[in-house]
TIDREN-562510 format. One line per 8 residues: number of its first residue (from 1); their letters; for each residue x negated, y, z of N, C-alpha, C. Coordinates in steps of 0.2 Angstrom, whole numbers, m for minus. Each point is the difference from the previous one (the first is absolute). Layout:
// TIDREN-562510
NUM	A	X,Y,Z,X,Y,Z,X,Y,Z; ...
***
This chain:
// TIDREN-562510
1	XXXXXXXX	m70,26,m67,6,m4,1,m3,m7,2; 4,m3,5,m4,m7,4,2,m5,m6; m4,m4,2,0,m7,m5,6,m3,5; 3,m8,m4,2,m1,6,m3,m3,6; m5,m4,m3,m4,m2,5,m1,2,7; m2,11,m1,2,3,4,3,1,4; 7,2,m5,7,0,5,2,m6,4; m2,m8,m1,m2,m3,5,m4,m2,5
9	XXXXXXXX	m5,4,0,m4,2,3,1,5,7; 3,7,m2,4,3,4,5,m1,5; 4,m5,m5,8,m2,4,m2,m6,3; m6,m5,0,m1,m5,6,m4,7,4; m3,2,0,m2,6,6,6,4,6; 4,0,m5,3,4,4,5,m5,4; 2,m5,m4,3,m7,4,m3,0,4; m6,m2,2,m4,m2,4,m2,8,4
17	XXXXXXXX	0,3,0,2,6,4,6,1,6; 5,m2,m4,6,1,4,3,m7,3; m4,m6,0,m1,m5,5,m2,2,6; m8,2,m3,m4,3,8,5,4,2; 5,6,m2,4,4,3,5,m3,4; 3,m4,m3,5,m3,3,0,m8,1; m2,m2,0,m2,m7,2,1,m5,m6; 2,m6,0,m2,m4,m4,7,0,m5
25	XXXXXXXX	6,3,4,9,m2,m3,0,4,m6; 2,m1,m2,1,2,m8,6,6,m1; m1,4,m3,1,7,m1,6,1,m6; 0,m4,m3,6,0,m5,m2,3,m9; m6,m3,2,m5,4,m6,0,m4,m6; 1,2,m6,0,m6,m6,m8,m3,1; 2,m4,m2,m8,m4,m2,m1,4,m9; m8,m1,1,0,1,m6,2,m5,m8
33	XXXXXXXX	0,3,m4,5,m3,m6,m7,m4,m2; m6,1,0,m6,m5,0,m2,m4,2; 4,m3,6,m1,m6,7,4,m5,m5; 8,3,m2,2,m4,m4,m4,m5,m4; m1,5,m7,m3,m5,m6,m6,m3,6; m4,0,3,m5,m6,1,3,m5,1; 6,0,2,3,m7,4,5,m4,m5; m1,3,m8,2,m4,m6,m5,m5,0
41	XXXXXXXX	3,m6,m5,m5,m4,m1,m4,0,m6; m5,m1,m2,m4,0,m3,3,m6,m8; m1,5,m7,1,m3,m4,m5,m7,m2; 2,m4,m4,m5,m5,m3,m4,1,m4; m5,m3,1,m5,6,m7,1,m4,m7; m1,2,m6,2,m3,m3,m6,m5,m4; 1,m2,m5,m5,m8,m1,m7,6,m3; 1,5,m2,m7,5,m2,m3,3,4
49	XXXXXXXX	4,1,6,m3,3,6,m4,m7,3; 2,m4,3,m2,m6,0,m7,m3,m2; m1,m1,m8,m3,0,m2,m6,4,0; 1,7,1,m5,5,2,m2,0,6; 3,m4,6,m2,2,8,m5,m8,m2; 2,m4,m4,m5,m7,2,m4,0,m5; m1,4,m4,m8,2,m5,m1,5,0; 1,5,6,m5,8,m1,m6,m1,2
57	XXXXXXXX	m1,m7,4,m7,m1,3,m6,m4,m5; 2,m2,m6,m4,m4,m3,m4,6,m5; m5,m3,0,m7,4,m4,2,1,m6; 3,m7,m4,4,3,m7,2,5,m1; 6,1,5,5,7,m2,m2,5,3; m7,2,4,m3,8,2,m7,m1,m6; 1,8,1,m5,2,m1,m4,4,3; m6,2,m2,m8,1,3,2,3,7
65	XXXXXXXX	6,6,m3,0,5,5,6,m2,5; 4,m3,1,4,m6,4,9,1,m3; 1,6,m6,5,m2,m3,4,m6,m2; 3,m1,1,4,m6,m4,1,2,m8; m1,m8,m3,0,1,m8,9,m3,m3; 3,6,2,7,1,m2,1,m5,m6; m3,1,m3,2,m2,m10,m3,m9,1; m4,0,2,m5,m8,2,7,m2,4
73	XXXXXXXX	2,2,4,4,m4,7,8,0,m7; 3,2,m1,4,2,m7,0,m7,m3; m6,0,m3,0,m6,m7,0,m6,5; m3,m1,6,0,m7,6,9,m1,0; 2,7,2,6,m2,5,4,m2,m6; 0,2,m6,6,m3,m5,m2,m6,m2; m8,m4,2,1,m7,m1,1,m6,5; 3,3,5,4,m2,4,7,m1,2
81	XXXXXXXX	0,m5,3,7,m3,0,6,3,4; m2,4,4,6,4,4,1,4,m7; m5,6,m4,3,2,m4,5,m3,m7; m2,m5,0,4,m5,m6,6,0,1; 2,m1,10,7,m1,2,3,5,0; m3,6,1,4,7,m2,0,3,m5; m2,m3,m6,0,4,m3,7,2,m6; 2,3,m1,5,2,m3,m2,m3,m7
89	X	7,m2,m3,1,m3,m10,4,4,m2
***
């Protein structure tokens, strides 16, 4: 069974097939349902995500073998001020 990756894979081939056939005019062909979702916009990350894209690269929170130290980055982010703003009482 294809992945979809695949079946995108395919049906731009075959798009692209029946150009060359027929010139550049358009065929009445649906577009695929995956062209769609790209052209949503992108959600905001949220202040934990954040916090992880701006300290994955510090030697405190890896380790030897280039892991992130999940539990270390944990006790940082909760002494932090974004987390205080969101935090739920």
């Amino acid at each position: 069974m294809p992945t979809n990756t695949e079946r995108e894979y395919y049906a731009a081939g075959f798009r692209d097939g029946m150009k060359a056939a027929h010139g550049d005019k358009a065929l009445g062909m649906p577009s695929s349902p995956y062209d769609e979702r790209r052209n949503k916009p992108r959600r905001k990350l949220s202040d934990w995500q954040k916090f992880i894209k701006a300290n994955s690269s510090k030697k405190k929170f890896k380790f030897a073998n280039g892991k992130l130290k999940l539990k270390t980055m944990g006790i940082a982010y909760r002494k932090t001020a974004a987390y205080k703003r969101n935090k739920k009482k």
